[in-house]
N, CA, C and O atoms as a printed pandas DataFrame, in Angstrom:
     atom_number atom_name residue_name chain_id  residue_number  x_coord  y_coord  z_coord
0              1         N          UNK        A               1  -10.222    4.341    0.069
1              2        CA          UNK        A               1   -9.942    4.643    1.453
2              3         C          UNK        A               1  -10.351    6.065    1.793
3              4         O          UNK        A               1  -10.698    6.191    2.968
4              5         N          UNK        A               2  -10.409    7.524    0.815
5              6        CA          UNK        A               2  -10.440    8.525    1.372
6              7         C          UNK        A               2  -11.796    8.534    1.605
7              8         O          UNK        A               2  -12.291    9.010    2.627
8              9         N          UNK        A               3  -12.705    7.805    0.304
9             10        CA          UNK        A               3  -14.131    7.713    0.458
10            11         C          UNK        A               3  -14.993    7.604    1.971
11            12         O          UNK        A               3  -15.946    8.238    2.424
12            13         N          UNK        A               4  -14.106    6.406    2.531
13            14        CA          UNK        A               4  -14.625    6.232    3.325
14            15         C          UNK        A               4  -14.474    6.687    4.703
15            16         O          UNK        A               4  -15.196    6.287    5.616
16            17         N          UNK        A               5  -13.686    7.386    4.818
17            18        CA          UNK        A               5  -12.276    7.751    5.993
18            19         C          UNK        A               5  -12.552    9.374    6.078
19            20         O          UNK        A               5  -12.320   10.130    5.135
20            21         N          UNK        A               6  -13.006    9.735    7.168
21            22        CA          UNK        A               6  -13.596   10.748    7.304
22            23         C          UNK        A               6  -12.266   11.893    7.509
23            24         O          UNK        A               6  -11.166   11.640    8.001
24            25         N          UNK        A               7  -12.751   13.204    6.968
25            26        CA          UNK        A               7  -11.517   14.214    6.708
26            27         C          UNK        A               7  -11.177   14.541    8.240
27            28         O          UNK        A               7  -11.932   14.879    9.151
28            29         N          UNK        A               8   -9.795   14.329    8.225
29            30        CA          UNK        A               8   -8.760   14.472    9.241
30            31         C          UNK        A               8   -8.941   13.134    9.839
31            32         O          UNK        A               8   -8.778   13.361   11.038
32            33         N          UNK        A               9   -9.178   11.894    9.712
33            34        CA          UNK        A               9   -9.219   10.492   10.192
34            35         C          UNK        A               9   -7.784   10.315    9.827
35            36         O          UNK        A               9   -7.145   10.921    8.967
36            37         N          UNK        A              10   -7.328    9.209   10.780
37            38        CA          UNK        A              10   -6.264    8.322   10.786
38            39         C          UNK        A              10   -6.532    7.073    9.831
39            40         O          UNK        A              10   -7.591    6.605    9.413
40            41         N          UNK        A              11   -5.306    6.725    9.647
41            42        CA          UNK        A              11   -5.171    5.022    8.838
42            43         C          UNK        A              11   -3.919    4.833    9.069
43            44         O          UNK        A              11   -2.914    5.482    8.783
44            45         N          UNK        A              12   -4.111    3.792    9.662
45            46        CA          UNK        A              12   -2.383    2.960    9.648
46            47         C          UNK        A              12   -2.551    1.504    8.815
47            48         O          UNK        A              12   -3.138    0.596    9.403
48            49         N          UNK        A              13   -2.117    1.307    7.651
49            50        CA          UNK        A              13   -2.032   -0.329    6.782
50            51         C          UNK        A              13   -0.758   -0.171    6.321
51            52         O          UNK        A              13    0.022    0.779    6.264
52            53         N          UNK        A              14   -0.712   -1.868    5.856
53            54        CA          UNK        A              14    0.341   -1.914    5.150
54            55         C          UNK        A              14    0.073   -2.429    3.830
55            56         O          UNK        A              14   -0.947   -3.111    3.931
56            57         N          UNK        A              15    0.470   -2.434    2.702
57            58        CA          UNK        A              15    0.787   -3.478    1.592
58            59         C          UNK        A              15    1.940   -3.896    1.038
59            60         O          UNK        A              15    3.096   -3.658    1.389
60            61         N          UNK        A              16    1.612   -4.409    0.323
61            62        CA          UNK        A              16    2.466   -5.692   -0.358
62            63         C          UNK        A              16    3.200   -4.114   -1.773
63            64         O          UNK        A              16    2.476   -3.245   -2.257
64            65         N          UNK        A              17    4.399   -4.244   -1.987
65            66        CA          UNK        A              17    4.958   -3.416   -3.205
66            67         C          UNK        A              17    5.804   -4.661   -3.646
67            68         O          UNK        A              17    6.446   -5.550   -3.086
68            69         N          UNK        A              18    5.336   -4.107   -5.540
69            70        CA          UNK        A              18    5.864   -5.080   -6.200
70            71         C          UNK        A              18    6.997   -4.389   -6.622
71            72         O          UNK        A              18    7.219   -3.185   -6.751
72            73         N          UNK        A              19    7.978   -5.844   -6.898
73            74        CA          UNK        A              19    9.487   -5.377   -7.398
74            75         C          UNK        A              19   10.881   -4.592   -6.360
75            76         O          UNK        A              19   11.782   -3.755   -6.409
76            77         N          UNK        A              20   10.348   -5.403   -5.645
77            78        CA          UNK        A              20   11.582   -4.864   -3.882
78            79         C          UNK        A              20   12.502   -6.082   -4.485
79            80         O          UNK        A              20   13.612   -5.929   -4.995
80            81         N          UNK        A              21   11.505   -7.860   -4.244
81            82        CA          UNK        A              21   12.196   -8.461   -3.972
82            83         C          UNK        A              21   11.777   -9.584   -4.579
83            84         O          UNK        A              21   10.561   -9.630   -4.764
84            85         N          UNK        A              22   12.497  -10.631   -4.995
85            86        CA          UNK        A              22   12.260  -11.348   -6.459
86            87         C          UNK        A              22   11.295  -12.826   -5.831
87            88         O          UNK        A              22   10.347  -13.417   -6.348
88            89         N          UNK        A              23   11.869  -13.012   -4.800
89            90        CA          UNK        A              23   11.199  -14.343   -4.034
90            91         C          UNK        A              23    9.615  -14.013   -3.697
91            92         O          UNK        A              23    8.594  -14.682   -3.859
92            93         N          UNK        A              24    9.864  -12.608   -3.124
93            94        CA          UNK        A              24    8.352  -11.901   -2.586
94            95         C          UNK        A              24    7.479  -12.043   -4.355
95            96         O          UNK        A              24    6.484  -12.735   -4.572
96            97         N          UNK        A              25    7.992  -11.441   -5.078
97            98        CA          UNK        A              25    7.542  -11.389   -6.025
98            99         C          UNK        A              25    6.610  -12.453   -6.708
99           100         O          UNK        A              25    5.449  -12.480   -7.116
100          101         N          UNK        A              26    7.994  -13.576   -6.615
101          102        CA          UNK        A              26    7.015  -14.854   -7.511
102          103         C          UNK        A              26    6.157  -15.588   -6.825
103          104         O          UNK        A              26    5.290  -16.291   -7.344
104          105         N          UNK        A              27    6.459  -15.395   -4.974
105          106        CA          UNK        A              27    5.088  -15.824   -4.534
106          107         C          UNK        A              27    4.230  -15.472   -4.577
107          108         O          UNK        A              27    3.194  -16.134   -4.514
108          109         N          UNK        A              28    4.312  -14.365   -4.693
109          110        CA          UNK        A              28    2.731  -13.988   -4.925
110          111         C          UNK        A              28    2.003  -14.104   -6.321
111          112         O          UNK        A              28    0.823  -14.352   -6.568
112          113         N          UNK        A              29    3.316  -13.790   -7.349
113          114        CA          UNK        A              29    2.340  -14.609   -8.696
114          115         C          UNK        A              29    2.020  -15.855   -8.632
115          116         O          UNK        A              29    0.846  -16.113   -8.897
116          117         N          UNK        A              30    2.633  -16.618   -8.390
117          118        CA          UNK        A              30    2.365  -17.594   -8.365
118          119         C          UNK        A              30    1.624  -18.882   -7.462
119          120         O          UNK        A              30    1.096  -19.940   -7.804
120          121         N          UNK        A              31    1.860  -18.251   -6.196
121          122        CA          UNK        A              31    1.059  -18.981   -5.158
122          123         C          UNK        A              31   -0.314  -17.895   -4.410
123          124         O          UNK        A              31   -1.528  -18.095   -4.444
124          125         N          UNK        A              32    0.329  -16.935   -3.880
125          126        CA          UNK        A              32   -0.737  -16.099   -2.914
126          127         C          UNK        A              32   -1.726  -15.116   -3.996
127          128         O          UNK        A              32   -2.711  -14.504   -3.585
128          129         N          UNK        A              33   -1.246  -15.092   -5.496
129          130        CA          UNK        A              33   -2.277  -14.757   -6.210
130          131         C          UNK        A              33   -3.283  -15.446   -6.534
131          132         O          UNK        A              33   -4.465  -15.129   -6.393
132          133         N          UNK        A              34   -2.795  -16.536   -7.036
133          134        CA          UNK        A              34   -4.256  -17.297   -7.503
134          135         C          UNK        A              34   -5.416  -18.362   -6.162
135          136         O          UNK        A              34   -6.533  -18.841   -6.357
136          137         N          UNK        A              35   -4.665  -18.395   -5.063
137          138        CA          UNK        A              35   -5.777  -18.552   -4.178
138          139         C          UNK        A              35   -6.342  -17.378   -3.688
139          140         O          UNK        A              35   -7.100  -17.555   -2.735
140          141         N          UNK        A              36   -6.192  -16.215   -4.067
141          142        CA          UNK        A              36   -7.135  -15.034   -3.670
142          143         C          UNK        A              36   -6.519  -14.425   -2.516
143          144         O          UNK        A              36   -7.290  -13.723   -1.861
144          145         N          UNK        A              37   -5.187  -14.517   -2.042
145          146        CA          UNK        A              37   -5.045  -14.160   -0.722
146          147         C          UNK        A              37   -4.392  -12.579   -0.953
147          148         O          UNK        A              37   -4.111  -11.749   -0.088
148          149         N          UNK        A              38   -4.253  -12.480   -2.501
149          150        CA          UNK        A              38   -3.587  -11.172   -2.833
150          151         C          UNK        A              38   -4.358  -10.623   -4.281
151          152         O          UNK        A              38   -4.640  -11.555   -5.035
152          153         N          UNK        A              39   -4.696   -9.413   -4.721
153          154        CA          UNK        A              39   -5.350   -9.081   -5.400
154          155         C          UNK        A              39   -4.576   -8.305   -6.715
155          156         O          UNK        A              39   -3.595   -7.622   -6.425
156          157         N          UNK        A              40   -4.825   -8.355   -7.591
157          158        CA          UNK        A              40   -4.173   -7.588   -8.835
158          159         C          UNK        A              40   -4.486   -6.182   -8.633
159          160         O          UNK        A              40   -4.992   -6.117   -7.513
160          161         N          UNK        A              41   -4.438   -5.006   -9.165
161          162        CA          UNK        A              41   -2.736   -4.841   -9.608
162          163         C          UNK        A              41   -1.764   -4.003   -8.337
163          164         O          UNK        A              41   -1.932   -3.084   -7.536
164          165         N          UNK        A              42   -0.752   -4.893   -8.705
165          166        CA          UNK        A              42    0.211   -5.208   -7.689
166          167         C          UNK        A              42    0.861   -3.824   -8.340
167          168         O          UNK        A              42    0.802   -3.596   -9.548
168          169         N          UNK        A              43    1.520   -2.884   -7.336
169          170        CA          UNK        A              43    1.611   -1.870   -7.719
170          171         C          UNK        A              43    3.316   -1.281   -6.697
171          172         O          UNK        A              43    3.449   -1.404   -5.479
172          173         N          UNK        A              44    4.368   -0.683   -7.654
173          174        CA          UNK        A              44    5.662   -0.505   -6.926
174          175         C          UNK        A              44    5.647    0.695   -6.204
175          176         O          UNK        A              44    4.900    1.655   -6.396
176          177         N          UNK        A              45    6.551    0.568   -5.335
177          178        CA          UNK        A              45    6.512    1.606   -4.444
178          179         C          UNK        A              45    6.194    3.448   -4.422
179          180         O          UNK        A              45    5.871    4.241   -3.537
180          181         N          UNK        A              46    6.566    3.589   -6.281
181          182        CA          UNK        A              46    6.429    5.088   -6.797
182          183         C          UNK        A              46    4.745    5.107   -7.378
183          184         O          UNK        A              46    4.362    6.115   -7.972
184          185         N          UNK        A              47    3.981    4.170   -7.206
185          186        CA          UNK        A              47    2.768    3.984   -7.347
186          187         C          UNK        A              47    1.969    4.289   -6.328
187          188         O          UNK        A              47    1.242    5.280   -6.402
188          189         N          UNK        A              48    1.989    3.301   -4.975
189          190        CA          UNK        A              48    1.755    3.301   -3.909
190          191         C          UNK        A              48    2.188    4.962   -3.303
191          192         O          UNK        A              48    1.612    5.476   -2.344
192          193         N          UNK        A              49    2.593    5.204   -3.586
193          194        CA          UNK        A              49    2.908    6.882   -2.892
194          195         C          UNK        A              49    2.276    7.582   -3.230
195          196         O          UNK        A              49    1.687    8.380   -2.501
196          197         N          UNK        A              50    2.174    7.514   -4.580
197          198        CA          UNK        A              50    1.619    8.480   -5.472
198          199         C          UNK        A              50    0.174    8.204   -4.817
199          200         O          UNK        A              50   -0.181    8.905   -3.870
200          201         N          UNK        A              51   -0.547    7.327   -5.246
201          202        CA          UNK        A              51   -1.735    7.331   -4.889
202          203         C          UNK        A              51   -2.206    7.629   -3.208
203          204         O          UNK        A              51   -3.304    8.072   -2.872
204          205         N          UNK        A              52   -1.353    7.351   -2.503
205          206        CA          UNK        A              52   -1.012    8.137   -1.070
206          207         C          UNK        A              52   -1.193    9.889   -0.570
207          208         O          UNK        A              52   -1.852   10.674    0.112
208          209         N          UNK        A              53    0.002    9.738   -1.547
209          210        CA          UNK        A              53   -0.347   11.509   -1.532
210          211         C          UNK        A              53   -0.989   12.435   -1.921
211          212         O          UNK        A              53   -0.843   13.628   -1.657
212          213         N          UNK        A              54   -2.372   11.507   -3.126
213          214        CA          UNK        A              54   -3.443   12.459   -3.589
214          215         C          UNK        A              54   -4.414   12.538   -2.898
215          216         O          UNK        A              54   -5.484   12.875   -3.405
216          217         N          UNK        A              55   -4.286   12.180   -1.212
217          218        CA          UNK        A              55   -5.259   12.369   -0.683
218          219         C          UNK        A              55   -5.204   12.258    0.965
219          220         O          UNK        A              55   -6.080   12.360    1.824
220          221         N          UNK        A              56   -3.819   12.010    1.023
221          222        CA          UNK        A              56   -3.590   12.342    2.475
222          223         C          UNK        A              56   -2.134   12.641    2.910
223          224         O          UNK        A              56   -1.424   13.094    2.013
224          225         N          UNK        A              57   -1.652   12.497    3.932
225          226        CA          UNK        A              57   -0.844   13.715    4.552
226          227         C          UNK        A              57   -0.019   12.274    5.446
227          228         O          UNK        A              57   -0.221   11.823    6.573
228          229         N          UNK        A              58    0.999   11.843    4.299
229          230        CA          UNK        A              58    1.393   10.613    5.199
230          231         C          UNK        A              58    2.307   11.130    6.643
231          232         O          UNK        A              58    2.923   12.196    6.664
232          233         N          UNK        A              59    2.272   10.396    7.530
233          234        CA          UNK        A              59    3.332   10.846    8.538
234          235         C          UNK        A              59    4.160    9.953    8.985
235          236         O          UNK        A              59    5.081   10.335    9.708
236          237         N          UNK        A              60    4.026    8.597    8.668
237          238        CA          UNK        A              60    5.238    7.491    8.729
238          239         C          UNK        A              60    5.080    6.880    7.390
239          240         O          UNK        A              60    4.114    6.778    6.634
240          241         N          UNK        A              61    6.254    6.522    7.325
241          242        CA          UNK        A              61    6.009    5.711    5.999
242          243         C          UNK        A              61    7.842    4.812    5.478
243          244         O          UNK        A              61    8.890    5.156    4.932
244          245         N          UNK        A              62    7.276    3.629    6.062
245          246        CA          UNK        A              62    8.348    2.671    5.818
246          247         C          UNK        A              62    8.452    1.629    5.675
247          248         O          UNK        A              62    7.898    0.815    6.414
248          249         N          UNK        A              63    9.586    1.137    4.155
249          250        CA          UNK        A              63    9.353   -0.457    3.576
250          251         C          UNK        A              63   10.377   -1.346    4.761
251          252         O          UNK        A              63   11.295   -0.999    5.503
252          253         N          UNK        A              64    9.510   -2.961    4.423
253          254        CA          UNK        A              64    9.977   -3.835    5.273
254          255         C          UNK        A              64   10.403   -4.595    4.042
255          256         O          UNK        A              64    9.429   -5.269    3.706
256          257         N          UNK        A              65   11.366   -4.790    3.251
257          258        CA          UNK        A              65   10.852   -5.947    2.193
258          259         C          UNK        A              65   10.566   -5.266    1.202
259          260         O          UNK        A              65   11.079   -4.267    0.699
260          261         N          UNK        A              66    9.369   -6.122    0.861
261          262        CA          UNK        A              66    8.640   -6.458   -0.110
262          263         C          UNK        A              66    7.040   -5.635    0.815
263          264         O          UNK        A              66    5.958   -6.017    0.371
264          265         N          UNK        A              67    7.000   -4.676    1.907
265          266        CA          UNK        A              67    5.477   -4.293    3.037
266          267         C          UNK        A              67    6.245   -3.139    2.829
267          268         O          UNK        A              67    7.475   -3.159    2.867
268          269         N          UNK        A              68    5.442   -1.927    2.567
269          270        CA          UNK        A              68    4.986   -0.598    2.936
270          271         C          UNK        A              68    4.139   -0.824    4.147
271          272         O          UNK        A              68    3.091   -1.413    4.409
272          273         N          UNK        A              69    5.197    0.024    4.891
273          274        CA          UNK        A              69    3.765    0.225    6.418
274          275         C          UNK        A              69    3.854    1.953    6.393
275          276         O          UNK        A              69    4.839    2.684    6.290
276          277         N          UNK        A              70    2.821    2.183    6.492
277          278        CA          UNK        A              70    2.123    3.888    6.638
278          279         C          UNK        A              70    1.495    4.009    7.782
279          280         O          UNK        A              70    0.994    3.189    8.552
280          281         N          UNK        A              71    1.623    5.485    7.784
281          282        CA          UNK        A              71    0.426    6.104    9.061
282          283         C          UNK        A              71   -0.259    7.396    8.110
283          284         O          UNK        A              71    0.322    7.617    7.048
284          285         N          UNK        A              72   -0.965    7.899    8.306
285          286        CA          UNK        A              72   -1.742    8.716    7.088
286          287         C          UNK        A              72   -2.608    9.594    7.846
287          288         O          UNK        A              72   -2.796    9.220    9.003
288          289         N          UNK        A              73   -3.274   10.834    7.439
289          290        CA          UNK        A              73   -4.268   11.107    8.306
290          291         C          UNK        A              73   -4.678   11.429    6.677
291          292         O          UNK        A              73   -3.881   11.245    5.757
292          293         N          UNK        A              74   -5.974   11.909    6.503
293          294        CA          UNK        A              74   -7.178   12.316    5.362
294          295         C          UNK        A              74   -6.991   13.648    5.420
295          296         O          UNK        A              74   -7.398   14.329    6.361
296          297         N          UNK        A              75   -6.228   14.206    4.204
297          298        CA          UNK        A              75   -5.967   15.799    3.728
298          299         C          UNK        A              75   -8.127   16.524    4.148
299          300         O          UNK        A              75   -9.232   15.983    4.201
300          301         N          UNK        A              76   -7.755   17.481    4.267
301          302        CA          UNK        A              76   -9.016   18.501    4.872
302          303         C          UNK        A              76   -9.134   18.830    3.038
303          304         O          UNK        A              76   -8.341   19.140    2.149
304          305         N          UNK        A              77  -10.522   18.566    3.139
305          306        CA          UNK        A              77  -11.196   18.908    1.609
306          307         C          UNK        A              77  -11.226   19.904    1.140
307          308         O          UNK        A              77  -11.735   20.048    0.029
């Protein structure tokens, strides 16, 4: 994402964090993984941050569940 996301650009997404919630969980191993609708590796919320904050400057940031929703802008290089 920073690759492509020009310095001081916005991003607002959400994903999927593993290990909130046990139902969320096994659907997706088990059903929404293997038709492709969700991709490996499924990664928990102290993951997802981390990799967040090595490269941008979150300014919302809140779980629904088993959904991280963010707002982000691209840290200045």
């Amino acid at each position: 994402m920073s690759r492509i996301l020009r310095t001081g650009g916005s991003l607002a997404a959400c994903t999927y964090v593993h290990g909130k919630r046990a139902l969320t969980d096994l659907l997706i191993k088990y059903y929404y993984g293997p038709i492709g609708w969700f991709a490996k590796p499924f990664l928990s919320e102290d993951d997802v941050s981390r990799l967040l904050d090595s490269s941008f400057d979150c300014r919302s940031r809140q779980l629904f569940r088993s959904m991280l929703v963010f707002n982000a802008r691209r840290r200045q290089a």
